[in-house]
N, C-alpha and C positions, 0 to 999 in steps of 0.2 A: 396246799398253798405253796409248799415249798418246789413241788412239780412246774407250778404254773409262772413260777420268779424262773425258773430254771429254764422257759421254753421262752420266755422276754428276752431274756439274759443273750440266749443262742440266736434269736431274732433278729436282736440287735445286733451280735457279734458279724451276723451271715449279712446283715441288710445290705451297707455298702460294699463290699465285695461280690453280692451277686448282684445288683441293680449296675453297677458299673462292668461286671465282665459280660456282660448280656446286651445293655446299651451302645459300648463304645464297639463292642460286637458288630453293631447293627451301623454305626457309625462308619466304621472300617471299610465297611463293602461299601458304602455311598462313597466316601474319598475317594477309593479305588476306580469306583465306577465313572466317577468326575475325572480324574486323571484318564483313564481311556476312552473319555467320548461321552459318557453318557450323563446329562444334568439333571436328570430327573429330579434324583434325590435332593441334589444340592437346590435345586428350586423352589422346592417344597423345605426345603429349611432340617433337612434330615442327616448334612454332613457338619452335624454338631459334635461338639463333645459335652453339651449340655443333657443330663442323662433325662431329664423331662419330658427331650419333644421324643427321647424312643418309648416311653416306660406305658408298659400297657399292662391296667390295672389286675387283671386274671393273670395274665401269662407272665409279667414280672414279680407279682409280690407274692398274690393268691397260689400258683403252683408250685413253687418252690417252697413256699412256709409249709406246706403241707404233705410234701413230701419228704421235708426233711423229717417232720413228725412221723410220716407213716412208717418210713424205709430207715429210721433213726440214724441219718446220718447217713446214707450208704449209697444212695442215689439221688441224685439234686436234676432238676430239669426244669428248662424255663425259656422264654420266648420275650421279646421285644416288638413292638411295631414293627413288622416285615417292611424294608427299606424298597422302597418302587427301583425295579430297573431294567430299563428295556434293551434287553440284552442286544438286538438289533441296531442299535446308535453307539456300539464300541467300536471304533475304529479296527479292529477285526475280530468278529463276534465268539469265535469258536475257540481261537488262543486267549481271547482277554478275558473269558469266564472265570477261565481256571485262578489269571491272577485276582478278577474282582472278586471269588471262592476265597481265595487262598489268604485275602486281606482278614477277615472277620478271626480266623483262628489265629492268627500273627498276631493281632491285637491281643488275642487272649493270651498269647505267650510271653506278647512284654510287658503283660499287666501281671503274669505271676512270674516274671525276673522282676518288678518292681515290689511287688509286697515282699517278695524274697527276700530282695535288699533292705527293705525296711523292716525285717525281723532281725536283720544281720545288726543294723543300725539299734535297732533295742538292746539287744547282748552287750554290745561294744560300749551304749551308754549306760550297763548297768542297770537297764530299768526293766523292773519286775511288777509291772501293773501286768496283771495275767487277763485284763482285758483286751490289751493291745498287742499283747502276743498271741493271743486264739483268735482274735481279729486278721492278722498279718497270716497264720496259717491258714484261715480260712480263705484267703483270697488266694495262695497259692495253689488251694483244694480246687477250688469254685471255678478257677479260671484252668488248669489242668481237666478236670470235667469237660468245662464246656469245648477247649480246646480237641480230646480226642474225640468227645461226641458227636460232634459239627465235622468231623474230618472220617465218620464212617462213611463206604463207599455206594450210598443210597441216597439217590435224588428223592426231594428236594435239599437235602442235605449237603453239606460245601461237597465234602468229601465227595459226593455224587458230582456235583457238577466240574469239579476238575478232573472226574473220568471219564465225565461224556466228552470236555475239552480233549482228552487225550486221547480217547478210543480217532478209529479209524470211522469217517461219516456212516457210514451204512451201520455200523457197528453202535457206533453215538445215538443213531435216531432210533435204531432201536431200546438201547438199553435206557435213552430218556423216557420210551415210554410206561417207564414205569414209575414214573413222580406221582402221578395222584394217587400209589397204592404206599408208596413210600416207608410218608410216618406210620402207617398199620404195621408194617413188614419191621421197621424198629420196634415199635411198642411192644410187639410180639417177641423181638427177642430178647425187651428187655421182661418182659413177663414169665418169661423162661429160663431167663439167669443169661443168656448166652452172651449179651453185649459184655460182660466184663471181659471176655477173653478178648475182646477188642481191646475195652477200654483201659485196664489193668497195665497190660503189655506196654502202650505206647505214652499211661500217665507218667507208669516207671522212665521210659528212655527219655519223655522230657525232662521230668524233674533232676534226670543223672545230666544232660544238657544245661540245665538250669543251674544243677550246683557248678560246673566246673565255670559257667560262666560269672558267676558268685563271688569265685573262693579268689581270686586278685583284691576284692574290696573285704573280704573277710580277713583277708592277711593284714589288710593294708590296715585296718581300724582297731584290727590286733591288737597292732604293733602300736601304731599311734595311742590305745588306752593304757598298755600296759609302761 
């Protein structure tokens, strides 16, 4: 019983911070794609910040509750309604990938400099509900996650698509052709341990990114409690 209060408890903690860094994820690359040309998304009602119209019931709730269970905390992975976008109506298709790429993990990283701040704001007002502080870390966890995951250099993956942007075309069209083997080629290294040397590396240099960009408002609320 006491197991079962304890996997609620972490459910609840993890809910909004993974359904928002996943959704507004998905959100990210629709604005982006609307600001260089492409409306798809925005047509279809997809450049929301409403987390509703992304949340897709398997891939946002169903696979991450259950990997938090399985990998006990150590691996989170999870998916959104994939945002339509026809890469071909950006006003230049081959540079503006990389930005409409590069939107979706930006999101993740000002959503974990926001829960950041808002765990700084807990300390500073003394408040010890140890709900709202393993809530505030987990959103820094979840979105750091998803941030370097998303940014490995394998199509369909962002990170992939801002290499093919960057590669040289002949160089591009080939190494795209390897999006439909893609997420196998992740799954396998994360079944092998190896994605952490990705992921570890670059969760550490955000979050040392993350504090410094912090620590003016850590000072600042300091000063102003004490």
């Amino acid at each position: 019983m006491n197991d079962f209060s304890e996997l609620i408890r972490t459910v609840l903690i993890y809910a909004l911070p993974v359904i928002f860094a996943i959704t507004l994820h998905e959100a990210a690359h629709g604005f982006a794609a609307k600001y260089f040309g492409d409306t798809t998304a925005y047509s279809q009602g997809r450049v929301s910040l409403n987390p509703l119209v992304h949340i897709d019931p398997f891939g946002t709730i169903i696979i991450p509750a259950v990997l938090y269970v399985a990998t006990g905390g150590a691996f989170l992975f999870g998916y959104a309604k994939p945002v339509p976008i026809n890469f071909s109506r950006l006003k230049n298709p081959k540079r503006d990938m990389a930005w409409v790429a590069l939107a979706g993990p930006g999101a993740n990283f000002v959503m974990a400099f926001f829960w950041l701040l808002f765990s700084v704001i807990l300390r500073a007002a003394n408040v010890d509900e140890i709900f709202f502080i393993k809530m505030a870390n987990a959103g820094v966890l979840t979105n750091l996650v998803m941030l370097a995951f998303n940014l490995f250099p394998i199509p369909p993956l962002d990170g992939g698509r801002i290499l093919v942007s960057l590669l040289p075309n002949k160089l591009a069209y080939k190494f795209a052709q390897i999006e439909p083997y893609g997420f196998f080629i992740v799954m396998g290294l994360v079944m092998i341990g190896w994605l952490k040397y990705w992921l570890v590396p670059l969760m550490l240099l955000s979050n040392v990114v993350l504090q410094v960009l912090v620590s003016p408002f850590s000072m600042l609320l300091g000063a102003s409690v004490s």
